[in-house]
C-alpha positions as YAML, in Angstrom:
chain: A
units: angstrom
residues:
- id: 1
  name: UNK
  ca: [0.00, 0.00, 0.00]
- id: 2
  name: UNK
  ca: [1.28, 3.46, -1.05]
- id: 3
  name: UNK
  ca: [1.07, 6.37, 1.98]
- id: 4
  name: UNK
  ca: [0.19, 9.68, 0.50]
- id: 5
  name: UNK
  ca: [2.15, 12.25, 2.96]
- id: 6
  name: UNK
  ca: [1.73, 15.91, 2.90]
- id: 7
  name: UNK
  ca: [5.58, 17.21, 2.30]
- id: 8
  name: UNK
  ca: [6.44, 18.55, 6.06]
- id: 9
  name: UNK
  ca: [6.30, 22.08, 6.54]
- id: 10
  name: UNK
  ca: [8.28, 23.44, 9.52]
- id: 11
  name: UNK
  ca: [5.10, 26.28, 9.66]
- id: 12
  name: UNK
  ca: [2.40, 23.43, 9.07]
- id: 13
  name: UNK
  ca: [4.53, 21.43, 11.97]
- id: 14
  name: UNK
  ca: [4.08, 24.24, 14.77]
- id: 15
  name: UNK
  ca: [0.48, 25.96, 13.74]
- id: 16
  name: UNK
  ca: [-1.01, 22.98, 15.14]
- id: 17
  name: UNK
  ca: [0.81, 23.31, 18.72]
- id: 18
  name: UNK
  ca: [0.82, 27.10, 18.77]
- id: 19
  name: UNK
  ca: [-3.01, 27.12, 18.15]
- id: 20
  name: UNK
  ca: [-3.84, 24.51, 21.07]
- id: 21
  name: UNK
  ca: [-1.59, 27.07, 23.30]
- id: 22
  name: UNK
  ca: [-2.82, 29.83, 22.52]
- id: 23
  name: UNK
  ca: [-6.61, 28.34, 22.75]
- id: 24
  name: UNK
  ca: [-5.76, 27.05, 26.15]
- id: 25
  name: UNK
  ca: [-4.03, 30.81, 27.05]
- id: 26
  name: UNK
  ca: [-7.44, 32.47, 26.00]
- id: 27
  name: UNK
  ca: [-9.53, 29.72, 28.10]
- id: 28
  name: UNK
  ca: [-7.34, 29.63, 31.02]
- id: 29
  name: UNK
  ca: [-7.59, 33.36, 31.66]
- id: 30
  name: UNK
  ca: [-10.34, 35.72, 31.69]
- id: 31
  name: UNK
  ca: [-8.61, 38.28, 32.93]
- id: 32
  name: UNK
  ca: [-7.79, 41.20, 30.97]
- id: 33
  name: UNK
  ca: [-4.43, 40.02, 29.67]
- id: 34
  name: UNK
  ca: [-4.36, 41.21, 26.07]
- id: 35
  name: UNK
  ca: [-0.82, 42.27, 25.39]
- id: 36
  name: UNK
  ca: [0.05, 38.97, 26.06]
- id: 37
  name: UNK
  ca: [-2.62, 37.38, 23.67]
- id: 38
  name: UNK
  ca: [-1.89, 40.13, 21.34]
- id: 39
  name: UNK
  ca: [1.54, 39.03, 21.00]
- id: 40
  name: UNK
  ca: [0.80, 35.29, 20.58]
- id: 41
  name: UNK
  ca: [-1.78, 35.89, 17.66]
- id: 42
  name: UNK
  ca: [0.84, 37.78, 15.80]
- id: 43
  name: UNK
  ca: [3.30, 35.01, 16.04]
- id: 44
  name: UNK
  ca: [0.76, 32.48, 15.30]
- id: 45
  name: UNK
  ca: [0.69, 34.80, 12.12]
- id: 46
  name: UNK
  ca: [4.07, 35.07, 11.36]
- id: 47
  name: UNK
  ca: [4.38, 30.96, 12.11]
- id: 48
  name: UNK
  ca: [1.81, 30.13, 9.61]
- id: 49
  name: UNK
  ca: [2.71, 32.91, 6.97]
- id: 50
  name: UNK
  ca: [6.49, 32.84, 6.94]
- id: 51
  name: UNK
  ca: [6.39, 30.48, 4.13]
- id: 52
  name: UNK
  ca: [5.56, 33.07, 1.95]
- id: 53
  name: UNK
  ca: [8.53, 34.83, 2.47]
- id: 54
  name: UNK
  ca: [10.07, 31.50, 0.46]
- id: 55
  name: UNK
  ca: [7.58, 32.64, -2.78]
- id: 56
  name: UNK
  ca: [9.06, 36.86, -2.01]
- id: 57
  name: UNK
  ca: [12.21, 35.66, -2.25]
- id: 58
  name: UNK
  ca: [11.98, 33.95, -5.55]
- id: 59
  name: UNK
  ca: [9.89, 36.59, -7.29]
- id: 60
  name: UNK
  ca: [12.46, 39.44, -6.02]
- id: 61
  name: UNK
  ca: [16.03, 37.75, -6.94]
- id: 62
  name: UNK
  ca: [14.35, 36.42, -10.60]
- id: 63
  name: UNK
  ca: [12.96, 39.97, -11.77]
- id: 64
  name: UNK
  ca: [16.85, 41.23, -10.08]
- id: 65
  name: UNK
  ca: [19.00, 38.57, -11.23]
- id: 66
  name: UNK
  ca: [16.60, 36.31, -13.87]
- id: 67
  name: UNK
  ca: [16.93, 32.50, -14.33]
- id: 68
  name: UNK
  ca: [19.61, 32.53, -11.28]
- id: 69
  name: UNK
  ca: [17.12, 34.48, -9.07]
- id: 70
  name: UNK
  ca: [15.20, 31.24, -8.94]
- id: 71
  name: UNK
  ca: [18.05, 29.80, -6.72]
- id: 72
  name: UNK
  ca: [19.07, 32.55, -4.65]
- id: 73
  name: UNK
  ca: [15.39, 33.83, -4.38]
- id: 74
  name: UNK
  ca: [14.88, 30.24, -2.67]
- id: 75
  name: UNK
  ca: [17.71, 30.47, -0.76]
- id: 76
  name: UNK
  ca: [17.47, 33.59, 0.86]
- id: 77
  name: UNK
  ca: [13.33, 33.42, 0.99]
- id: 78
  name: UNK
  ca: [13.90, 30.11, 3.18]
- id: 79
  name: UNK
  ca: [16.32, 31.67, 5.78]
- id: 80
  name: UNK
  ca: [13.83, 34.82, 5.88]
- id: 81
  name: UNK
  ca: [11.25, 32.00, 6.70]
- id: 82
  name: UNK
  ca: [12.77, 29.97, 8.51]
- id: 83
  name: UNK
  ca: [13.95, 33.00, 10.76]
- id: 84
  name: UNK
  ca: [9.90, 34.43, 10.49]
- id: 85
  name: UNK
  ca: [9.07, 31.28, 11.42]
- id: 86
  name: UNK
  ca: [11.47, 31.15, 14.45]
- id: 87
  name: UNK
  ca: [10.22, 34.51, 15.94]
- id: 88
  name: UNK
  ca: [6.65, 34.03, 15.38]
- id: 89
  name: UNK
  ca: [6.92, 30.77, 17.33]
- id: 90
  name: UNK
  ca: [9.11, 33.10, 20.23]
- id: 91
  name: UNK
  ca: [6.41, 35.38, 20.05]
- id: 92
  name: UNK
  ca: [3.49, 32.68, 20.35]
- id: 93
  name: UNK
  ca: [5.69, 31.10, 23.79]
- id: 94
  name: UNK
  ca: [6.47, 34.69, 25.48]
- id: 95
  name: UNK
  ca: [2.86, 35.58, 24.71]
- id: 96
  name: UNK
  ca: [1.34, 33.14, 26.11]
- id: 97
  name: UNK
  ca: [3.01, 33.03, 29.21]
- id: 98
  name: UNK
  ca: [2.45, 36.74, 29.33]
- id: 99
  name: UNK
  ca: [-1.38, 36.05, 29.18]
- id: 100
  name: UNK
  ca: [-0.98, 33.51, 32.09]
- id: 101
  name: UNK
  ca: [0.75, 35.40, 34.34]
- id: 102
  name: UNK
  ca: [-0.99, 38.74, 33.73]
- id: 103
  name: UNK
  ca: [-3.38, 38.01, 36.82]
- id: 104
  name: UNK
  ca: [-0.70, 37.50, 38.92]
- id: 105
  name: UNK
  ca: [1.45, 40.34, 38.06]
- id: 106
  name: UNK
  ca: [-2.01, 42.49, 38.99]
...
């Protein structure tokens, strides 16, 4: 039997964890804590988005550079998401701690 696999995405790979966190942030406390959920939502934004940074980076180098833009664009458009993706998921973690603790710092 053949397994059809989706290709694994390192975005795909952490929107599924970062959502659950940051659903159990905004259960866990009603208190007013929205710098901290703020925070998260944007990184869960920047998690799930930063492989579009791979598709920028193609499109710039190939109008700059042409048929070798293709392979720079990809290379630099996967270290700009790669590192998008590595901040958003910072962002997500600091977030929702933030959120958590917010009633205590009160």
């Amino acid at each position: 039997m053949i397994s059809k696999r989706l290709p694994a995405s390192p975005a795909l790979a952490l929107a599924l964890p970062l959502t659950l966190t940051l659903g159990l942030a905004l259960h866990a406390s009603p208190a007013p804590a929205a710098d901290g959920v703020d925070r998260a939502v944007d990184g869960a934004r920047d998690t799930v988005t930063s492989p579009g940074k791979i598709v920028e980076g193609i499109e710039q180098d190939t109008r700059e550079h042409g048929a070798v833009g293709v392979v720079t664009g990809s290379l630099k458009g996967g270290a700009r998401a790669a590192g998008q993706a590595v901040k958003g998921a910072a962002d997500v973690g600091v977030g929702v701690v933030e959120a958590i603790t917010e009633p205590l710092r009160d």
